[in-house]
Every structure is written in C-alpha cells, then in structure tokens.
C-alpha positions in Angstrom: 23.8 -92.2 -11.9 21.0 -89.8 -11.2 21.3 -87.1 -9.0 20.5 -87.2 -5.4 18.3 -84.5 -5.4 16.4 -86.6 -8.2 17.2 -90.0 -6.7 14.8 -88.6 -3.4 11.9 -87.6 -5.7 11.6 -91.2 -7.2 11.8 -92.7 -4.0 9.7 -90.7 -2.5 7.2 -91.4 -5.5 7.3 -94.7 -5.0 7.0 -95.1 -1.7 3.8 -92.3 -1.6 2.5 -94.5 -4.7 2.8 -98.1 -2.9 1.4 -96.8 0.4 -1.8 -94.9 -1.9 -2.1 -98.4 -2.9 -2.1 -100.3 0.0 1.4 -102.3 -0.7 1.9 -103.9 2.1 5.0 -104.0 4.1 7.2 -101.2 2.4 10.8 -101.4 3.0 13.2 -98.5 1.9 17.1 -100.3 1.8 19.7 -97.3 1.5 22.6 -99.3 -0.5 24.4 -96.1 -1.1 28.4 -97.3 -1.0 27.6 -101.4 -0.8 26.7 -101.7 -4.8 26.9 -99.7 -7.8 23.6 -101.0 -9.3 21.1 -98.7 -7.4 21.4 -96.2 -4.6 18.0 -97.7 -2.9 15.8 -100.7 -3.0 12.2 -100.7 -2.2 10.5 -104.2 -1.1 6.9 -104.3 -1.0 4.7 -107.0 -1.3 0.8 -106.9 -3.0 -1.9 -109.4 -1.9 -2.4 -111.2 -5.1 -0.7 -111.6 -8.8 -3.5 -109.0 -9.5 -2.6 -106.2 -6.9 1.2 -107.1 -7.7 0.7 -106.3 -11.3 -1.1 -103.4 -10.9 1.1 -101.9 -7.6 3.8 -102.0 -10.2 1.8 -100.4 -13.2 0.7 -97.5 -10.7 4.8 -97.1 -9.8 5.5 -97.0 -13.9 2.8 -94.0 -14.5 3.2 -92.1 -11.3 7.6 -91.9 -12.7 6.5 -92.1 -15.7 4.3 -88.9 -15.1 7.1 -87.1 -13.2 9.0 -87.4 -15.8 10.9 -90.5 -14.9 10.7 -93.4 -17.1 10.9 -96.8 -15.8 11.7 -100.6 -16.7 9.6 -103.3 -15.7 10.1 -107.0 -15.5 7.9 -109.8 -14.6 4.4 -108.7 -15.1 2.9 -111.2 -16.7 3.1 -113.8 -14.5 2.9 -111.3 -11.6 4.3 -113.0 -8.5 7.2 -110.5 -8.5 7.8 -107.3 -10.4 10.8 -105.6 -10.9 11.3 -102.0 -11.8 14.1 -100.4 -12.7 13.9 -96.3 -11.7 17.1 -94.7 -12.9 19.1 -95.5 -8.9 15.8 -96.9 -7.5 15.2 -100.7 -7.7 11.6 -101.8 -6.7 10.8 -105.6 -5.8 7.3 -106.4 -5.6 6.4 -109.8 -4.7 3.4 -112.0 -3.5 4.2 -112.7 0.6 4.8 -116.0 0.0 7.5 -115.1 -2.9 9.0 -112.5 -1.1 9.7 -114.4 2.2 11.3 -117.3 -0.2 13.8 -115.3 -1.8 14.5 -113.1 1.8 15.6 -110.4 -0.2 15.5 -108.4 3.2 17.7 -110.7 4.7 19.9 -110.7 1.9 20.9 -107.1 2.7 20.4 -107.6 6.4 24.1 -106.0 7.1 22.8 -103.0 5.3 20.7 -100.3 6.7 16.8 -100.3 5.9 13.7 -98.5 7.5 10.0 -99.1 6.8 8.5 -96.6 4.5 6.1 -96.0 7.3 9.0 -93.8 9.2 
C-alpha cells in the first residue's frame, strides 16, 4: 500500500492528465474499505482505439515522470486499457466497451464522483 498522501498525487495526476486529454466521462470510485486491490478506480472512456491507446500512454509518462511507475495492460488492441498505479486502478475503454462491461454499475453501492467535481 502506498501512502495516502502519495495515493492523492497519483490520482490527482491522472485525473489532471485524462481531462488535458479530453477523456471523456472521468469517474473517480473511492473503494477505500470495500477491496484490498486499490484504494481508487478511475473510469474514463477515449473516442477511438487510437485516443484510448494514447490517453493511457499520456497516464504512464505523466506517473512515470512524477516518479510513479505504472503497469499497463491491453494496449495493443486498445479497446480498453488497464493501468495499474501503485493504489490507483485506471480503466480506459472505447464507450461502447465500457457501457458492456458496466464497470460503474458494478460498484454502484460504492461511492463515486465525476472528476469534473
């Protein structure tokens, strides 16, 4: 586990990073005390396999950058990326991906907020 303080600068990083980027519909989910594998997970979708892909390369250098090295999954094909930021999981998907696996909905009983708050 990283430490809070630490946690809050990735997020924040990503979520300045995806918005510079125009991700589209950013959504922060606090799972702090419903799962052990992350403390937050950040949904966001890109318009294409191409602005996926490289929403999720701009995430990798900006933590990368701040000194915050990162795992990523899926960018080849591109219709979803997944990073792996220390207690920070990011999901980026194509809209039509995203809205099939509802990972929102998923973790409806948990408490999200739209980056743009």
């Amino acid at each position: 586990m990283v430490k809070t303080s630490d946690e809050e600068k990735i997020l924040n990083i990503i979520v300045k990073t995806l918005d510079d980027n125009k991700a589209e519909d950013v959504v922060v989910i606090d799972l702090e005390g419903k799962t052990s594998i992350a403390g937050h997970m950040v949904v966001a979708s890109g318009t294409s396999q191409r602005h996926v892909a490289a929403l999720a390369e701009h995430v990798r250098l900006k933590l990368k950058e701040a000194g915050y090295p990162s795992m990523m999954e899926g960018e080849e094909k591109a219709d979803w990326v997944l990073l792996d930021a220390y207690d920070v999981i990011v999901h980026i998907f194509k809209p039509e991906v995203r809205e099939f696996y509802s990972l929102e909905k998923m973790w409806s009983s948990v408490k999200t907020r739209s980056a743009a708050n």
